[in-house]
N, C-alpha and C positions, 0 to 999 in steps of 0.2 A: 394416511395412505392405506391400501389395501396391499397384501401379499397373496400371492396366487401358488398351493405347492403341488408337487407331486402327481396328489390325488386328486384337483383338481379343486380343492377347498381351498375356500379365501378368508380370512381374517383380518381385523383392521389392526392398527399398529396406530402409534402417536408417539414424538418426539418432543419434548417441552420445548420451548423456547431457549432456554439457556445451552441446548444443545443442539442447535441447529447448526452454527458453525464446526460443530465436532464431526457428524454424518454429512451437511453438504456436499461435499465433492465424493463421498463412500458409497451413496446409493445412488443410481442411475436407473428410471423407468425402464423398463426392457432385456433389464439386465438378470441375472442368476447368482444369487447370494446363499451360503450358510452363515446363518444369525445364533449367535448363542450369548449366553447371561441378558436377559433378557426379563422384565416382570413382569407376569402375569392379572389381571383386572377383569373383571365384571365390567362385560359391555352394555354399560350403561348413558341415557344420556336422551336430548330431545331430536336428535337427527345422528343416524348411526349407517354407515354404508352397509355392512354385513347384518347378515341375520346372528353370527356365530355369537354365544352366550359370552365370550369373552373377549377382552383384547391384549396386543402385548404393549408394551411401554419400554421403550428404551432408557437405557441407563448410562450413567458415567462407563464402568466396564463393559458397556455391550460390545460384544465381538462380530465384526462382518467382516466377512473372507469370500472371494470369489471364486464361483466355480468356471470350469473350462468344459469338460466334458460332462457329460451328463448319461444314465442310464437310457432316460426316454427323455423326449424333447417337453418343456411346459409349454401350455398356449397364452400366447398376448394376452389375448383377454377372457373372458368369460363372464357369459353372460347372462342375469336373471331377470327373462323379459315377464314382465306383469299382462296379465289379459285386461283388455280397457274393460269390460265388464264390471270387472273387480275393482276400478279404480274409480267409474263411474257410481259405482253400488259403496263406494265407500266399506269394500270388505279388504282391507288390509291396511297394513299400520303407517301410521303418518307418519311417525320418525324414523321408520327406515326409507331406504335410497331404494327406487327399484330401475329397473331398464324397460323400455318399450322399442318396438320396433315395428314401425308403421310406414304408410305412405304419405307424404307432405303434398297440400292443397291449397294453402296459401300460405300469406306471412305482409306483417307489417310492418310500417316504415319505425324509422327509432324516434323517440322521443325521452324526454328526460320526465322522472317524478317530480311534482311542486315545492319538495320541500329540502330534498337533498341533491335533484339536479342528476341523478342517478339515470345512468341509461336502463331501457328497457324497452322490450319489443314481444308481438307473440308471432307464433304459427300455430296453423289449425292442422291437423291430421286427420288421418283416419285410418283403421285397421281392415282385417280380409272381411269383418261384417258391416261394413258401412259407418260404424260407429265416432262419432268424433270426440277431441277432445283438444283442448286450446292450449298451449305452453309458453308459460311467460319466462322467457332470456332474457338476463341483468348483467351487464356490465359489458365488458371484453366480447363477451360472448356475441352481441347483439351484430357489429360488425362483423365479426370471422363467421355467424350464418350467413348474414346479407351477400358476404362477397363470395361467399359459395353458392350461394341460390344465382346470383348474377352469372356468376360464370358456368353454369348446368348446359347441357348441348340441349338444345330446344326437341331435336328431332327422337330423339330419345324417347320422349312421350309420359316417359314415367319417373317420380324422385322419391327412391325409397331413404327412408331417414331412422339411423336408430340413437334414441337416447338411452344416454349410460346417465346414471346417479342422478335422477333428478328426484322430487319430492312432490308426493299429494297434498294439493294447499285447494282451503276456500277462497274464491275470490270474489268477496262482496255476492255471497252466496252461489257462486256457482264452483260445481269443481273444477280443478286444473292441475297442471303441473306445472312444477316451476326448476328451473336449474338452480343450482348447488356450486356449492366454493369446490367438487370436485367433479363438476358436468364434465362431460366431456361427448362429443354428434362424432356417426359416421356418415355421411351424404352419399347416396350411389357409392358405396365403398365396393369394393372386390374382395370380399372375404365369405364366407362359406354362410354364414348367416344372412346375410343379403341375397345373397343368389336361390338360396331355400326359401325365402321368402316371397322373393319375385315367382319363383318357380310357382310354388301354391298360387300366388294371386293370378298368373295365368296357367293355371292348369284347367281351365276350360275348354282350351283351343281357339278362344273367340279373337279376333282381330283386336289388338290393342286400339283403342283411339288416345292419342295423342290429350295430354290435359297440361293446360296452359296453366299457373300458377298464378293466384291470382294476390297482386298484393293492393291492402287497404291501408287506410292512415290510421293513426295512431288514435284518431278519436271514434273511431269507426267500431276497434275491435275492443275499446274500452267500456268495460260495463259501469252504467250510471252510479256515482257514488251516494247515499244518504243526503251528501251535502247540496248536491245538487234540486234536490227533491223541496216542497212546499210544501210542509204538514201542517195538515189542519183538522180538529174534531170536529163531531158532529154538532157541535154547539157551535161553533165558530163560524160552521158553513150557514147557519141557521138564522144568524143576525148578520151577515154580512155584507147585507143591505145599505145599511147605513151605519153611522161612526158609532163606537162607543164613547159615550162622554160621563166625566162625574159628577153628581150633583153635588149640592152643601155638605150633603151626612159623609162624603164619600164613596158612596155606594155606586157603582157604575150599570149605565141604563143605558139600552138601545136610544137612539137620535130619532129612531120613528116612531117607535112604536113605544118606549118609554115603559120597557120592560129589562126586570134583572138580566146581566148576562153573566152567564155562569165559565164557572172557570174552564181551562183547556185541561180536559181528562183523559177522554179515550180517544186516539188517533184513528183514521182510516185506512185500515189493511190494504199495501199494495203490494201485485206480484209481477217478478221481470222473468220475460221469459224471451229469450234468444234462439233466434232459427240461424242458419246454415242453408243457404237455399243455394239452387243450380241450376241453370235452363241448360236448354240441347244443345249450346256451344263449348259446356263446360265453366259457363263463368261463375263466379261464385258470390256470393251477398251476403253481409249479417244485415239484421234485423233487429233490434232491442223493442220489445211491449210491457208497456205500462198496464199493469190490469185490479182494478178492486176485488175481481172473483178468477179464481181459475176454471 
């Protein structure tokens, strides 16, 4: 969990397992606590929500006491939103959790992984410079977007969307993000961040047009896996003419031409590249191309 204090700094916290029924019903999201005996740790690890060098660790005698009143009020939440730039450019760390907050332009229907049956879904975004970027939703998640994007007022025109705690992942070479065991979306929220943000994306003055959201299937927004793919060397393409068969000695020879064929060495360099396209009604399209040269 993360804690939010004061001064506005946050820090992550962890409870072992053996003591989960001791704070269950003690902490409450939303709530205002003084935490004491508590142990301090090196925040370390391969997925970390805070930047802060350390975390706390609760213990058998940790103390939580509620407060009532307070000096100055804390905020919900806080938030450290990443520039897609940065996340596109691969300039920031993979194991930390960061926030984005952008505009939502499409989203796919859910489908399960092959191997564990696992839900998962994406949406495409984009930010105040046009820039996109694809977020794969796993689990729970994948329904509580679907049934908020369903139920969005159409006339609206616009669905600003922030993600909290997600992660920079490659996926089968492209970047992305993906949600975390502690995601959590606000959709068209009413909170002071949203509203500053719509505010910039129309501070133009230009007439909003209305963008219809467009959603794709699941094999649509899926990028082609290895396995799907046919490799073959230069050598392989070269006799493939006709069978290879083996003579007496063992030695294997093209069927026409009755030459060595040599083993499968160097493969042929493929590259996938994915557009995002839109005609002048607003609708939206992926693309996947296969290419030997870029």
């Amino acid at each position: 969990m993360v804690l939010l204090d004061m001064e506005n700094n946050t820090i992550q916290a962890s409870i072992f397992n053996t003591l989960h029924d001791r704070f269950n019903d003690k902490i409450n999201e939303g709530r205002t606590y003084v935490i004491s005996r508590f142990s301090v740790k090196q925040n370390r690890g391969t997925e970390l929500a805070t930047t802060h060098p350390c975390r706390i660790n609760f213990g058998y005698s940790t103390n939580v006491s509620d407060i009532v009143h307070l000096p100055k009020p804390i905020p919900m939440n806080k938030f450290c939103f990443a520039n897609f730039t940065d996340v596109i450019s691969r300039n920031i760390s993979e194991k930390h959790y960061i926030d984005l907050i952008c505009e939502l332009r499409g989203y796919s229907t859910i489908g399960l992984t092959r191997n564990k049956g696992a839900k998962y879904m994406t949406i495409n975004v984009i930010d105040l410079n046009e820039h996109n970027l694809t977020c794969n939703v796993w689990g729970e998640h994948t329904e509580d977007i679907t049934n908020a994007i369903m139920s969005l007022d159409d006339a609206n025109g616009q669905a600003f969307i922030i993600l909290q705690f997600v992660k920079m992942v490659i996926w089968n070479g492209e970047i992305r993000v993906s949600t975390t065991n502690a995601f959590r979306y606000y959709l068209n929220a009413d909170i002071p961040e949203t509203q500053e943000y719509k505010a910039r994306k129309n501070a133009d003055g230009e007439l909003v047009v209305p963008v219809r959201l467009t959603q794709t299937s699941n094999e649509a927004t899926d990028i082609i896996t290895p396995d799907n793919l046919i490799k073959k060397s230069v050598n392989a393409l070269r006799y493939c003419r006709a069978k290879v068969i083996t003579n007496e000695s063992g030695r294997k020879l093209c069927s026409k031409e009755y030459k060595g064929v040599e083993a499968t060495i160097t493969s042929i360099p493929r590259f996938q590249i994915k557009f995002l396209v839109c005609d002048g009604n607003n609708d939206y399209a992926n693309f996947t191309f296969l290419m030997s040269r870029m």
